[in-house]
N, C-alpha and C positions, 0 to 999 in steps of 0.2 A: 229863721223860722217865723218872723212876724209875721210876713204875708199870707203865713199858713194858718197861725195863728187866730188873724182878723179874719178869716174865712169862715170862721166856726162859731156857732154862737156857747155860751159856756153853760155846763149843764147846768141844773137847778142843785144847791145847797146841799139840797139832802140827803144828795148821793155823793158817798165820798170818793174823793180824787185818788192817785196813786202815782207819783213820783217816779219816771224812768229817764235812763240817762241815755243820752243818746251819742252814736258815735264821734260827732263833733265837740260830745262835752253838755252840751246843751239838756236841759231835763225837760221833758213832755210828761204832762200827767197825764193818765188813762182813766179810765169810768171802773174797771172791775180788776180781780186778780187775775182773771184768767186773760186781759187781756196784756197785762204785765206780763205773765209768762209767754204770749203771744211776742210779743213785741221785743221783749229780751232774748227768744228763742232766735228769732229772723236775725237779730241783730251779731250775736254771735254767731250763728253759721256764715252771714255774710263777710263777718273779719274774718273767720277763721278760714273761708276757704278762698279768701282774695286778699290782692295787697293793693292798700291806700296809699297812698305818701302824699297827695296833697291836698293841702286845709278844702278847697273850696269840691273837692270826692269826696269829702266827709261831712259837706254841708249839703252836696246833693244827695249821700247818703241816707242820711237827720229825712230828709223829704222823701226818699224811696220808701223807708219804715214804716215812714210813719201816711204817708199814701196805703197802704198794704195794712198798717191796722184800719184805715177811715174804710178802705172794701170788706176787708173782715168784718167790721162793727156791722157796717149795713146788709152784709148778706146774713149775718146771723140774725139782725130784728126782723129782716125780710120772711127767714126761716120759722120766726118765732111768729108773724103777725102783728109783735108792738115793738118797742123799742125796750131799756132796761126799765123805765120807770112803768112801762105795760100800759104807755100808752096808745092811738093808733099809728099808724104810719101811712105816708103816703106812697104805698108802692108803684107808682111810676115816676114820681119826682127821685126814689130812694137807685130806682133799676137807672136814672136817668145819671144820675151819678156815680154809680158802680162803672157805667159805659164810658164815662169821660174821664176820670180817675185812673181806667185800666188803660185808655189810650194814654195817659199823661206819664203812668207809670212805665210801661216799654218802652216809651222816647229816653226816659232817664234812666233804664238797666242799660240801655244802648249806647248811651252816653256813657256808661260806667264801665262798659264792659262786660257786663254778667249776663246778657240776654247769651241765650242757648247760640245766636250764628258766630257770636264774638269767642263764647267756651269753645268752640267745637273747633274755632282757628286755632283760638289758644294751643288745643292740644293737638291741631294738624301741621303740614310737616313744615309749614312757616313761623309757628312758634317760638319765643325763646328758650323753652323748654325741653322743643324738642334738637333746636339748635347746640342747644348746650351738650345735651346726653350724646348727639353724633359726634361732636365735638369730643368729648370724651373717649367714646370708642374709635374714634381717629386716632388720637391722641397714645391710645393702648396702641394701636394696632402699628404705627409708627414706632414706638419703644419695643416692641417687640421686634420687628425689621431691624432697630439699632443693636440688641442683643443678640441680635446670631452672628450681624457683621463685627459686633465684638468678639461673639466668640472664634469665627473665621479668622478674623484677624489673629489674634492670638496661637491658635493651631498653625495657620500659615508664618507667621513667625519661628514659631518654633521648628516645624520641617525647615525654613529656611537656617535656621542657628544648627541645624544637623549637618544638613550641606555644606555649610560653609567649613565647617568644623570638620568633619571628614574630609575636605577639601585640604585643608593645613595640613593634616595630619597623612597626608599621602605625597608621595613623590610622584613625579611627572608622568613615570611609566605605569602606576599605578589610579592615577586620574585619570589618564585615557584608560584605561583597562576598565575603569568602574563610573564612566560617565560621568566623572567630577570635578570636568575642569572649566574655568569661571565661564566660559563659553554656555558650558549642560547647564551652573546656575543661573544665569541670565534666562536662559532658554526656560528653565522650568518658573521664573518670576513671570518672564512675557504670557508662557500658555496654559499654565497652571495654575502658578496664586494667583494673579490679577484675575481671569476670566471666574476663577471658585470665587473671589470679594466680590466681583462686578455683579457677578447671578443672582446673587440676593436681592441688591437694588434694581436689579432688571425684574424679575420676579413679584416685588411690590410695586412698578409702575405698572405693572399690565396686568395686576388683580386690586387689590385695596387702592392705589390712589386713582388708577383709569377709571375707577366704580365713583368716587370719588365727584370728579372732575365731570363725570356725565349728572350727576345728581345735583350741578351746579347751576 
């Protein structure tokens, strides 16, 4: 923050300063309370609705703030006609640095990420956010495919433990007589269970994963 610092010339005595802390850590004084509240307001919303993780995001931060209080201060003396201590101002040296401060600030949301084309990626469909959430309802939609072929599985088990089981418990003339001889259960694993288990996975490749795989 020095360079920002030495840029400024330091108010006169009489006006007391006010102590804020800024995302790096760092404390920048202000000129009044309201622009404490100003300055701690931005600062907060900015953590809150973004993630930092590295020191030198939260030093270009410290300079985003605190660029966004220097155009507040001056549009407000602007609005006012003096400055805090009511004296005059030179409104085009003050307009001439509002213009260059607000160029200096979009370079640095852009750099951060927070300018509105970076949010609006953020939350379009190359996002990790939104990555994540398909991800997730893949993820369902998958486990649900897994739970019918478990249940399948299990049903076609069990008609197959019938079969087989009536099969034993019959004699020769009675196997032919009622289609149960290992010939009919072979026969009903080839065109019955197998093709009832395979439908399912046939079924999710050519609705959720084909949807999938085109969205790729």
């Amino acid at each position: 923050m020095t360079d920002i610092i030495e840029n400024f010339e330091t108010p006169d005595d009489e006006l007391e300063e006010f102590p804020v802390k800024l995302p790096s850590g760092a404390v920048w004084t202000v000129l009044t309370p309201e622009e404490v509240s100003y300055l701690e307001e931005r600062i907060e919303r900015y953590l809150t609705e973004n993630v930092f993780h590295n020191v030198s995001d939260h030093q270009d931060l410290d300079k985003m703030v605190v660029f966004e209080l220097f155009i507040h201060r001056w549009s407000t003396w602007l609005s006012r006609g003096s400055d805090y201590y009511d004296d005059p101002i030179d409104t085009k040296a003050l307009s001439s640095q509002i213009s260059s401060y607000s160029a200096e600030l979009r370079l640095l949301k852009k750099s951060l990420g927070v300018d509105k084309v970076s949010r609006d990626r953020q939350r379009g469909d190359d996002s990790t956010v939104t990555y994540l959430a398909n991800l997730r309802e893949r993820a369902k939609a998958f486990g649900i495919m897994r739970n019918e072929q478990a249940a399948k599985a299990i049903e076609l088990f069990n008609q197959l433990n019938a079969l087989i089981g009536f099969h034993d418990r019959c004699d020769e003339e009675e196997r032919l007589e009622f289609h149960a001889t290992e010939k009919d259960v072979l026969a009903w694993i080839r065109e019955v269970a197998i093709p009832e288990y395979e439908a399912i996975d046939e079924k999710f490749k050519k609705t959720d994963q084909k949807y999938w795989v085109r969205q790729m």
